[in-house]
N, C-alpha and C positions, 0 to 999 in steps of 0.2 A: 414373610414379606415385611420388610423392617418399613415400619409407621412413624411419623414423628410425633411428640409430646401434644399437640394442636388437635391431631386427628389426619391428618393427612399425608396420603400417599405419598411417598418422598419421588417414589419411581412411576408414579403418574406423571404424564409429557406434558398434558394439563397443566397439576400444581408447578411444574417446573419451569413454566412459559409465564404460570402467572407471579411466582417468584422473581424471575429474572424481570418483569416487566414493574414492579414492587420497587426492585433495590435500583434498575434506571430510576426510572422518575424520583424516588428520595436523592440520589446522586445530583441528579442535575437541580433540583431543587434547592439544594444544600451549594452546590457550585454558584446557579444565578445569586442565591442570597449573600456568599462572598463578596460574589461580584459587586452588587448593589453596595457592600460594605465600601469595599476599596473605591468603588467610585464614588458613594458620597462625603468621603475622606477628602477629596479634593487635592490630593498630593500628585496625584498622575493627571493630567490634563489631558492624556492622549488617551483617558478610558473611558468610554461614553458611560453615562447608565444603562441599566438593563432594557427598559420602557421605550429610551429614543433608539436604542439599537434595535429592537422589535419593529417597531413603526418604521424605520430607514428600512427593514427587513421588509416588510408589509409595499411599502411604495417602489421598492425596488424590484418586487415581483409584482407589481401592477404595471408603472409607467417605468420601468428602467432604471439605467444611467442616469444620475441627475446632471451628468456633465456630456456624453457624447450622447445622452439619451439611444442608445441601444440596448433590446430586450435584455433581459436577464438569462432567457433561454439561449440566444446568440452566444454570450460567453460561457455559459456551459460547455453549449456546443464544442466551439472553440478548444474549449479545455478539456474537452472529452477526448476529443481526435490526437491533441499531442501525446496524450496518457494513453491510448490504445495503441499509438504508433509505438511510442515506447517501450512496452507492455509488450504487446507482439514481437518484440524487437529480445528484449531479456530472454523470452520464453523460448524462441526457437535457435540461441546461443546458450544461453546460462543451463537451461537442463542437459543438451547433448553434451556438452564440456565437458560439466560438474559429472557426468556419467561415466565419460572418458578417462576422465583422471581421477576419479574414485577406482575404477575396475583396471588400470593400467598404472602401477606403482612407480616407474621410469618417467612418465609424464607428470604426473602429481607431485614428484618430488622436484622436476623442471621446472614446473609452472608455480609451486608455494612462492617461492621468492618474490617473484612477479607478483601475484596476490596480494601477498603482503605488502608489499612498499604500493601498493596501485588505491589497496581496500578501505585505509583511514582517510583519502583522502576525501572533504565534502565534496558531494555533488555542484553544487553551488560555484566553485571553484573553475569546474569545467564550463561553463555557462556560457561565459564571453570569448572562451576560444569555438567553441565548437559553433556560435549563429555566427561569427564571425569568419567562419572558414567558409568560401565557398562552395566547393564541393555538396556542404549539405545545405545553407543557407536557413531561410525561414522556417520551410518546412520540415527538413528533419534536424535541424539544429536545437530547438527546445526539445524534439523526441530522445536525442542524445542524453541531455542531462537528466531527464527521467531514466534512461535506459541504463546509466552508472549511479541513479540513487537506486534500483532493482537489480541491479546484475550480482552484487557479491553475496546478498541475504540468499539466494537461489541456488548460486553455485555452489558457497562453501556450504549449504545445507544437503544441498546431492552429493558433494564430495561426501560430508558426513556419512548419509544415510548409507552409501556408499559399503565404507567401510564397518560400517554395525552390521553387516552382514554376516549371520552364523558361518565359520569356516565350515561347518560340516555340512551344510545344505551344499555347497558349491564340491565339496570331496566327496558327497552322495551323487549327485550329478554326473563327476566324470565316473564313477564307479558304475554307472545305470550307460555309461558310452556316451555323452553328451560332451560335445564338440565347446572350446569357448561362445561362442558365435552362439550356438545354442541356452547354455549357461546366461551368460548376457541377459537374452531377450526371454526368459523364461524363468529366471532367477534373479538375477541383479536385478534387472527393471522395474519388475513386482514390489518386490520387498522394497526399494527405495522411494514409491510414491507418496507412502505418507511425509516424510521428511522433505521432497521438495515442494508438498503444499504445505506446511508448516513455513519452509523458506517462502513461497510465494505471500501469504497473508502477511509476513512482516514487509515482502516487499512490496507489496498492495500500499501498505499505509506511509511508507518512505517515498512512493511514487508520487501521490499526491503533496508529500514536501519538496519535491522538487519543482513544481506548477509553478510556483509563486517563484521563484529563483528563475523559471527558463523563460517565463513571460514578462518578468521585469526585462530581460536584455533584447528580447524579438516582441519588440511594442507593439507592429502594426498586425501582428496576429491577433493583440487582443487576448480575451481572455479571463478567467474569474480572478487568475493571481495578478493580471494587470491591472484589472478593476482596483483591489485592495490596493495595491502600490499607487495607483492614480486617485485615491479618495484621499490617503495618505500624504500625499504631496500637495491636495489640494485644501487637508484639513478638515474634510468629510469624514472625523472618528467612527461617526454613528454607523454610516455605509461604510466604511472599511472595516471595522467589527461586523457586519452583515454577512461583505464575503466570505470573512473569514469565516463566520456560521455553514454557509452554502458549503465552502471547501470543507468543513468540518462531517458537514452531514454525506456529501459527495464520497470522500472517504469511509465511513462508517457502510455506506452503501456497499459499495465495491469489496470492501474487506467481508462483510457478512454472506455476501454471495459465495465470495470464496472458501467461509468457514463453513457455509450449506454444504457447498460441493464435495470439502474435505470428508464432511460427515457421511456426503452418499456414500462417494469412494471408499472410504473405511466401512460401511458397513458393508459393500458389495464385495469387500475382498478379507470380509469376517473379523475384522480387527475390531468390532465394537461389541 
C-alpha cells in the first residue's frame, strides 16, 4: 500500500477529501488576495474590493434586490427553471443523436458537416433570435440558448464514445447471434456512458454561461444573470460581483452532482 513521505494513506478517501478541501481553500485564498491586489490598484473601476463584494453578498441574501428588492431565492429560482428546461432539453436530444450517429456511419458522416459549421458558433449569438421568435417566446426561448451552449459538448462526446468502441466486442456479439438492435442496447449503450457524462459535466458548466446571455434579452423572466446585467447597468459593481459569486457557486454545484453521479456509474459498471 503505497504511503506518502507525511505518513499518510494516499488511498484513504479520508486523506483525499481532506487534501482536495487543502488545495480549494489555498486556491481561493490566493484568487481573493489577487483580487484585492487588482482592485486596490485602482485601474479597473468596474472591480469592487473583495470586503464590499462580500457585504453586497451578505445584504443580498438577507434583504434582496437593492433595486427591484426581490429575494435572492426568487432569482435563483427563476434561473434554475430556464437551466433545467434546457438541460432536460439537450439530454433527451443530444444522447439519442450522438448514439445514432456514432453507431450509424451513413448518418454521422451526413450530419458532421452540419455539426461543424452549427458548433463554433456562441451560444450567446442565438439569444435574440430564439426570445424573439414567437413560437417559443419567454418561456422557452432563454431554455434555447442554454440548450445550444449543452447540446454539442454531449453529442460530439457520444458520437466519440461512440466510436472508441472495441470492434471485437461488437464481432463477438454477432458471432454469439446478437441481432443490431441487440448489439446497440447491450453493447453500444454501456460502453458509451462514461463519455457522455464526461460530455455532460462540461456541458453542465457552459449551461450556466449561457444564464447570463438568455436573461439579458427575456428581462421580465428575471433571474441571477439579470440581476448581474441590471446592477451593471446600474453601477451596483459590488452586487453584480455578488451574482456573479451565486452563479459561480450555482455552477460548481450542479457540475459536482454530476461528477458524483459519474463516479457512481463508473464504479457500478467496474470501470473504477
Amino acid at each position: 500500500m503505497a504511503v506518502t513521505n507525511l505518513g499518510f494513506d494516499e488511498y484513504n478517501k479520508y486523506y483525499r477529501m481532506a487534501r482536495t478541501l487543502v488545495i480549494y481553500v489555498v486556491s481561493l485564498c490566493l484568487f481573493v488576495f489577487v483580487w484585492w491586489i487588482v482592485a486596490s490598484m485602482g485601474i479597473f473601476e468596474t472591480i469592487p474590493m473583495p470586503g464590499d463584494t462580500f457585504d453586497a453578498l451578505k445584504s443580498l441574501i438577507r434583504d434582496g434586490d437593492p433595486i427591484s428588492k426581490l429575494s435572492l431565492w426568487s432569482e435563483i429560482a427563476s434561473s434554475l427553471v430556464t437551466f433545467a428546461k434546457g438541460a432536460a432539453m439537450t439530454l433527451v436530444i443530444a444522447i439519442p443523436l450522438g448514439l445514432l450517429l456514432g453507431y450509424v456511419k451513413p448518418l454521422r458522416e451526413l450530419a458532421t458537416p452540419i455539426i461543424e459549421v452549427l458548433r463554433p458558433i456562441a451560444p450567446v449569438a442565438w439569444a435574440p433570435i430564439f426570445i424573439a421568435t414567437k413560437a417559443l417566446g419567454y418561456d422557452w426561448g432563454p431554455a434555447m440558448v442554454v440548450f445550444m451552449g449543452m447540446l454539442f459538448p454531449i453529442l460530439t462526446s457520444t458520437i466519440f464514445g461512440v466510436q472508441r468502441i472495441d470492434p471485437g466486442w461488437i464481432d463477438a456479439s454477432k458471432t454469439l447471434g446478437a441481432d443490431s438492435t441487440r448489439i446497440f442496447f447491450k453493447v453500444v449503450l454501456p460502453a458509451s456512458v462514461p463519455y457522455v457524462l464526461n460530455g455532460l459535466k462540461t456541458a453542465l458548466g457552459i449551461g450556466w454561461m449561457c444564464i447570463v446571455a438568455s436573461e439579458i434579452f427575456a428581462t421580465a423572466l428575471g433571474g441571477i444573470g439579470f440581476f448581474v446585467y441590471e446592477m451593471a447597468n446600474n453601477f451596483y459593481w459590488d452586487y453584480a460581483f455578488a451574482g456573479i459569486i451565486v452563479i459561480a457557486v450555482l455552477g460548481l454545484l450542479t457540475t459536482g452532482v454530476a461528477e458524483q453521479i459519474s463516479k457512481f456509474v463508473s464504479r457500478r459498471m467496474g470501470m473504477e
